[in-house]
Every structure is written in C-alpha cells, then in structure tokens.
C-alpha positions in Angstrom: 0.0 0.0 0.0 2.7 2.1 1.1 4.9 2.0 -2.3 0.9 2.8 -4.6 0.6 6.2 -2.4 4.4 6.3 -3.0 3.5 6.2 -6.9 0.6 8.3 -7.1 2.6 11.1 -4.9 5.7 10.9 -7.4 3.1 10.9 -10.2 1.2 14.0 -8.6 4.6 16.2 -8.0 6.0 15.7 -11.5 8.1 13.2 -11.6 6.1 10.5 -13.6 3.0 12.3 -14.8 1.5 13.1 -18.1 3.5 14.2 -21.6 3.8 17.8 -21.5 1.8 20.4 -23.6 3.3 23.7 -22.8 0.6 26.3 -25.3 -1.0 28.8 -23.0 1.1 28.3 -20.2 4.1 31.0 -19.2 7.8 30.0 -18.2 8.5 31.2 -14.4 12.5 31.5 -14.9 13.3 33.8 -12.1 12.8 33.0 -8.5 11.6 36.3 -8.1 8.7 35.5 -9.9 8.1 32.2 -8.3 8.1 33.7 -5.2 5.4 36.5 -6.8 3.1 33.2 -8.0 3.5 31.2 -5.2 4.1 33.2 -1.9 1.3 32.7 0.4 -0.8 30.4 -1.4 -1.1 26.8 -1.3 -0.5 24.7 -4.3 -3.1 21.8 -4.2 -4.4 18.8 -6.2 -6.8 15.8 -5.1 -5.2 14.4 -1.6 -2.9 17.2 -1.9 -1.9 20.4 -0.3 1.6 21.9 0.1 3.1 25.4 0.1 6.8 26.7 -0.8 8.2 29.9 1.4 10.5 32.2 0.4 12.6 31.4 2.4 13.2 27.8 0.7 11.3 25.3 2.7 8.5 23.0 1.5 5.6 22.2 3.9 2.5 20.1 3.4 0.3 17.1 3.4 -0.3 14.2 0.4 -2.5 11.1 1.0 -2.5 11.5 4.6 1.4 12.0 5.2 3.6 15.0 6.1 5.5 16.5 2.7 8.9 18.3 3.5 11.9 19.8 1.6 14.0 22.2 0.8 13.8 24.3 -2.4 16.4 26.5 -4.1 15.7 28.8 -7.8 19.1 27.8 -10.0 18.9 29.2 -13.5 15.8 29.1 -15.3 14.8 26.4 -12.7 13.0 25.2 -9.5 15.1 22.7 -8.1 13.7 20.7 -4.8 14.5 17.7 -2.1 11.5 16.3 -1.4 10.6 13.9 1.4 7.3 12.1 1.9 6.0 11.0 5.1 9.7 10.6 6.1 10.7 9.2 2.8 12.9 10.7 0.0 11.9 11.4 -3.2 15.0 12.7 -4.1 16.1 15.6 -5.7 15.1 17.8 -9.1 15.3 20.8 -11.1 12.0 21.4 -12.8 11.0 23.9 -15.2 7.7 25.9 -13.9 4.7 27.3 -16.3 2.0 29.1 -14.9 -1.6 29.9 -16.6 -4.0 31.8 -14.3 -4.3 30.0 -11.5 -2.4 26.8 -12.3 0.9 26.2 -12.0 3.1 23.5 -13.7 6.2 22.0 -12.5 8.4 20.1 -15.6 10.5 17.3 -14.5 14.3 16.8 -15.7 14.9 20.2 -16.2 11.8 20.7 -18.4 12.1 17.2 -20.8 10.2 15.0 -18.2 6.8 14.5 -17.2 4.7 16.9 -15.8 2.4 17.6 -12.9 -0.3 20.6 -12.7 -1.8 22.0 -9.0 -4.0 24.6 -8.3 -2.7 27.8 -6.5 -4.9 28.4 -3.9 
C-alpha cells in the first residue's frame, strides 16, 4: 500500500506524470517570480496540499502523510529535495509554467513528465 501512495505522490509532483503540452502556459524563470506566484498560497491537487516559502522550505500534506523539503531557484529552474511521510523522493530541477491559477512543475529540467496544481 505504502509503495501505490508512493506512486501516485511521485506521479502527482512531476516526476512521472503526463507528456507535457506547454501552449497557453508562461515559463516562471526567475525565483523572483516564483516567489510572486507562489508566496502565500497553497498549491493543491486531489489528496494534496503543500506550500513553498520564500525562504526555501516545502511544507505540506499528500495522501494523509507530512510533505517536506528544501527548495532553491538555480537558473531558469525550481530545483527541490523532497521527502514524503519521512521518505525521500530525491532531488530535481523542474522547469515551472504558470496559466492563471495553475501552476506546472516540468520534471528533468523541463524534458520530463509533468504535474499541474491549483494555487490556492
């Protein structure tokens, strides 16, 4: 049970999620302006709910379990250490598109999969 929640989180966050279609959406490639989109809210999807501070932590819930990290801006990318109800995810640099009020984090630096959440 533990490893499916495992998948759907890593699915959920970008790491193995759909093909990505980029029209509409607007790079984010200063922190900056990830700090602008992001400060304050909460970044959600179905079973979950995290938030990124300035200040580079990572805070939250997914499927019932804490989320935690660390985040950093390097280049034209958001690059984070995630953990998962005390598990590692590991690290990534993802590219970040935003569209109103949904914001998309790119795996690999942009050439993986990608996950969208709700800024709330």
């Amino acid at each position: 049970m533990h490893l499916a929640i495992t998948s759907v989180l890593a699915l959920t966050l970008g790491i193995f999620s759909a093909p990505v279609t980029a029209q509409a959406f607007e790079q984010i490639t200063t922190r900056d302006d990830f700090v602008a989109a992001t400060s304050g809210r909460d970044m959600t999807r179905l079973g979950i709910s995290v938030a990124v501070s300035p200040s580079g932590e990572i805070k939250g819930r997914a499927f019932g379990y804490p989320v935690t990290g660390e985040w950093n801006w390097q280049g034209d990318y958001f690059c984070r250490d995630l953990y998962w109800g005390g598990d590692p995810l590991g690290p990534n640099c993802q590219a970040v598109r935003i569209q109103g009020d949904t914001i998309r984090f790119i795996s690999d630096q942009g050439a993986g999969r990608s996950a969208d959440l709700t800024l709330r």
